[in-house]
N, C-alpha and C positions, 0 to 999 in steps of 0.2 A: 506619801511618806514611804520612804525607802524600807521593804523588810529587814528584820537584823539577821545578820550574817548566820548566828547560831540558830535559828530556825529552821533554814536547810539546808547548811553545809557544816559539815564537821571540821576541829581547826586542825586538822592532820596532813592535808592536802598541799603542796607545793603551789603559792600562789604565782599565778599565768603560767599554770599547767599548760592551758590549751593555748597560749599568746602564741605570737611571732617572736617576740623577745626570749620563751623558753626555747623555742626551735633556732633561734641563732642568738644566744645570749651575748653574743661581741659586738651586737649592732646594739650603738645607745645613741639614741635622735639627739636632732642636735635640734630641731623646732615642731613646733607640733601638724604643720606638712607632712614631716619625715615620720612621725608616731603615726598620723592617718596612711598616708603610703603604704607601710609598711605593713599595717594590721590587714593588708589584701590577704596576709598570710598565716592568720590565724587559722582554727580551727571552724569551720560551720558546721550546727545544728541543724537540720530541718524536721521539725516536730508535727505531726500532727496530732490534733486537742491538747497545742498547745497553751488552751487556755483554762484546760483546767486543772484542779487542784494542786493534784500528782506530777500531771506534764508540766507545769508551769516551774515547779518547786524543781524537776529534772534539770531542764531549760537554763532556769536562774543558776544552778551553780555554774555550768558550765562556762554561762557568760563570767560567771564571777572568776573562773578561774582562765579564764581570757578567749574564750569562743565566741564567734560573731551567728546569731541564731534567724532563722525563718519559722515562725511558727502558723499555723493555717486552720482556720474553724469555719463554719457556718454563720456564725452571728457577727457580722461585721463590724460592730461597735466594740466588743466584748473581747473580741480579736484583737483589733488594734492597741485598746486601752491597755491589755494583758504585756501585750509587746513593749510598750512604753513604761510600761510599772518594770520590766525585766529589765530595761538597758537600765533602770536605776543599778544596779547592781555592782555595773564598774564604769569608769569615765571613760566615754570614746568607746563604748560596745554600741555594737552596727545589729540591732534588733526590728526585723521587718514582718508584721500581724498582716495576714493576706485573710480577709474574712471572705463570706460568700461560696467555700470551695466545699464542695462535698465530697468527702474519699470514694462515696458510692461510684461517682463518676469520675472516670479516668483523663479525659478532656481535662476535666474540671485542676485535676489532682496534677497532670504533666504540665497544665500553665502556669501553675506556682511553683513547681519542679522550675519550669523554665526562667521567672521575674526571679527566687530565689538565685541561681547560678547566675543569672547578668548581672543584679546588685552587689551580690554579695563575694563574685567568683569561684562559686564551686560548694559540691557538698561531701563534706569528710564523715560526718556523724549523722544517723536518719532514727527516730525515737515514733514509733509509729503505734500512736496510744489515741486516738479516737474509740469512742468504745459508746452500746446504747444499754442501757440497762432499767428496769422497772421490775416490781415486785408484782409476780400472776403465777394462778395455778393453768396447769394444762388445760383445763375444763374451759377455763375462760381466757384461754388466749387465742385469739384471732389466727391464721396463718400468716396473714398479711406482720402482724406485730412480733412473729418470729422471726418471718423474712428480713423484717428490717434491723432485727440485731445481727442477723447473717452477715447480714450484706454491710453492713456498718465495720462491724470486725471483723469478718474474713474479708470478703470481700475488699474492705477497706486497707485491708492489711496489703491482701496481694496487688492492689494496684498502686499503694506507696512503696513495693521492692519494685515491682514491674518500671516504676517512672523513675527513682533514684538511681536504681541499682549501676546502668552505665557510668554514672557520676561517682561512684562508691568505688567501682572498679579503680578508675584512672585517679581517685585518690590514696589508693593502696600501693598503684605502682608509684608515684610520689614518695609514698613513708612505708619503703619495706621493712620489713622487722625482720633481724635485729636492727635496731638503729643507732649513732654512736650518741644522737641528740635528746631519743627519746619521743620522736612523733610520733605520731601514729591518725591512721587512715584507716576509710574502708571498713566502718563498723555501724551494725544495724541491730535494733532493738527494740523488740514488742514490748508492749505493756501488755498480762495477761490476769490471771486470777488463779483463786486454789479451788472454786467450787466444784469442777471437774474431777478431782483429786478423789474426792469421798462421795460426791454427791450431796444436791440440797434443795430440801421442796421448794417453788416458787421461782424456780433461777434456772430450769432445762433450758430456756434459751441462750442465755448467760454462758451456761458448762458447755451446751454444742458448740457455739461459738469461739471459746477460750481452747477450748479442745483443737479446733480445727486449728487456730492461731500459731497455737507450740506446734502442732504438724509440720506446719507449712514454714515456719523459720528453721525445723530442723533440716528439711530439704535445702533452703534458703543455704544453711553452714555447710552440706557436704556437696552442693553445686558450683558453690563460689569460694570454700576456703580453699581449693587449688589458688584461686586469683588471690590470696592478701587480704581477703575478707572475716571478719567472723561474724556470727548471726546468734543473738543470743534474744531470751526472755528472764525477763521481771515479772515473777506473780507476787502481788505486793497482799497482804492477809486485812487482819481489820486494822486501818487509819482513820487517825481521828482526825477532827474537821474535815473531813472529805465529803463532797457530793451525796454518796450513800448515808455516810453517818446522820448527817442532815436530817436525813428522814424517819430516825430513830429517835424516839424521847431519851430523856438521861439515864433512867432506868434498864432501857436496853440496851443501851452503851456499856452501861458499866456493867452487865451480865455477860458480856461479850469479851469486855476485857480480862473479865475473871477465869474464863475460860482459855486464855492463854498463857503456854506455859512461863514467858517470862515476863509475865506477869503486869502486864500494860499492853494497851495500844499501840501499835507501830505510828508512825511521824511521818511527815512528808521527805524530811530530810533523813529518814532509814532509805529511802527511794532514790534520792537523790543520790547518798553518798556511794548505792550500788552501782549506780548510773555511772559515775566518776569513775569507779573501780574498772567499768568493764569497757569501760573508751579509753583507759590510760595504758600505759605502757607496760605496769602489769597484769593487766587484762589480759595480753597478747596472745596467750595461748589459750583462754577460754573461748570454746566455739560448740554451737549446737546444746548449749546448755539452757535448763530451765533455772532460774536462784529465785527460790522461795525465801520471801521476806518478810514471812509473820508470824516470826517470834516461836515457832512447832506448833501453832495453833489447829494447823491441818491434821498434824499429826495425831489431834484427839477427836476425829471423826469429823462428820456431817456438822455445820449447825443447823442441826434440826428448830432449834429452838428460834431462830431470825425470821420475825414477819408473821409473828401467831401471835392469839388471844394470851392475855395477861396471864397466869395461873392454869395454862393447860399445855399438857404437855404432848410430844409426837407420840401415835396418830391421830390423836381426838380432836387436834388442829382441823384435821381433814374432814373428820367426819362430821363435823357440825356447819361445815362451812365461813368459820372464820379464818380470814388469811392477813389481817391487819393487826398486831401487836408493837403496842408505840410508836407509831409511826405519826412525825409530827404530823400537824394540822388535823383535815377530817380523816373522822373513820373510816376505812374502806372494807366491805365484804362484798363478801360475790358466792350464792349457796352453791357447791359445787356440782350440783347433776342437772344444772340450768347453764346453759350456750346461748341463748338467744344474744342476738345482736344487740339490744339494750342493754344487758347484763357487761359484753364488752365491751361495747362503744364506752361505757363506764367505768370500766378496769383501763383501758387503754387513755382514756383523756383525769383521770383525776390520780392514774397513776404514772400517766406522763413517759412516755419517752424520753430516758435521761439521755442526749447526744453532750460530748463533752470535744 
């Protein structure tokens, strides 16, 4: 069943934004040959994790506002299904789920680069939100289980500019700005977070991570916005029904959202409608920018309080060695001056590496 519109997309937006039809509004088909034809010339997405929460709800408006999208994940089933729930979105959107592909590898990452541009001809817009996340203290986290949020998000960051970024170019010189029609090209964007911002126990690998990301797209904007490009970041704050939330009872939900200042939860469609904002026409001049989108929640520090014992407060989280507060399912602890390889083989498999 198709999601409803007002879930994640705002009704403010100019419907087929991103069509062929907005970019040459005097061509009206005359059969639905000439409608398929013609959408050679829409706007394409290529996302990675596009299958999850965030990225998906990205994805969907764009198709809804007439973009033909490639999205690409690990899990093959999950992948595709995700792709085909998106083209519900509008009739005649050309949505291709490439599972199997891991951003770690670049092989991997430039054959979907390449199946996307032969189906779909060409990539205008690149959403590059793969990301691995799990709740661990220092003490018990492996190297190996940092490495691989490294490499998932940096890593994975820079070999989705490294395999697009040619494709981004030569859709830029396509739609230079100013334009008299209003297209636009040649626009790339992390997904990132605010934990780096303040700092937050349990999540150092998370912050290095997200840290290195806004880095490296900021390079991204003053190497390529000579060419037509701009390179921007989404740190999206607490969203509700999201992957993370999931793993919070409703109790820490709702302490979480109390905690910010306007006063709720951010939405998938807060994410989305930023995402529109900074691939449209008025975006044009935002480049090398971070847009924090949660609500100034960063702005009142750490949450120290996410992923500790019920009723205790930072530091005595620490010192007792509880690092699981409401977090659905089982309990998890881990005493903190114990590293043995049991202790993390056990934080690492029942805290799971979240790949998205």
């Amino acid at each position: 069943m198709p999601i409803p519109e007002s879930e994640y997309l705002s009704p403010v937006w100019k419907d087929g934004l991103f069509s062929a039809f907005q970019m040459n509004p005097r061509f009206i088909p005359i059969s639905t040959a000439d409608t398929n034809r013609h959408s050679a010339d829409n706007r394409v997405v290529f996302v990675t994790g596009g299958a999850g929460t965030i990225c998906s709800a990205q994805t969907r408006a764009l198709v809804r506002l007439g973009a033909d999208a490639c999205i690409i994940g690990r899990n093959v089933e999950k992948t595709e299904k995700a792709a085909a729930d998106i083209a519900t979105a509008r009739k005649g959107a050309r949505v291709i789920g490439i599972g199997g592909c891991d951003v770690r590898s670049y092989e991997s990452l430039a054959g979907a680069v390449d199946r996307c541009v032969k189906e779909l001809g060409g990539i205008d817009f690149v959403i590059a939100g793969a990301a691995g996340n799990f709740v661990v203290p220092l003490a018990g986290m492996s190297p190996n289980a940092f490495k691989a949020v490294i490499d998932i998000d940096v890593v994975g960051t820079f070999n989705t500019v490294k395999a697009t970024i040619p494709h981004l170019v030569e859709s830029a010189k396509r739609n230079p700005h100013p334009s008299k029609d209003a297209t636009t090209g040649g626009r790339i964007l992390a997904v990132s977070a605010t934990f780096h911002y303040t700092g937050m126990p349990l999540q150092a690998h998370v912050a290095a991570a997200k840290a290195g990301v806004d880095s490296l797209m900021t390079s991204v904007a003053l190497e390529y916005g000579p060419f037509g490009l701009t390179s921007n970041v989404i740190a999206p704050g607490p969203i509700a029904n999201t992957e993370g939330m999931a793993r919070l009872s409703g109790d820490s939900e709702a302490a979480i959202g109390r905690r910010v200042p306007a006063g709720r939860l951010g939405t998938v469609r807060d994410i989305a409608d930023s995402t529109v904002y900074l691939f449209s026409d008025a975006g044009s001049y935002v480049n090398g920018h971070v847009l924090v989108a949660d609500g100034a929640s960063w702005r009142m520090g750490g949450s120290v309080g996410v992923g500790i014992e019920s009723g205790m407060q930072y530091p005595d989280f620490l010192f007792s060695g509880q690092i699981a507060k409401g977090l659905a399912g089982k309990r998890r602890t881990l005493a903190l001056s114990s590293t043995s390889a049991e202790n993390v083989s056990h934080i690492e498999s029942c805290g799971g590496l979240h790949v998205t």
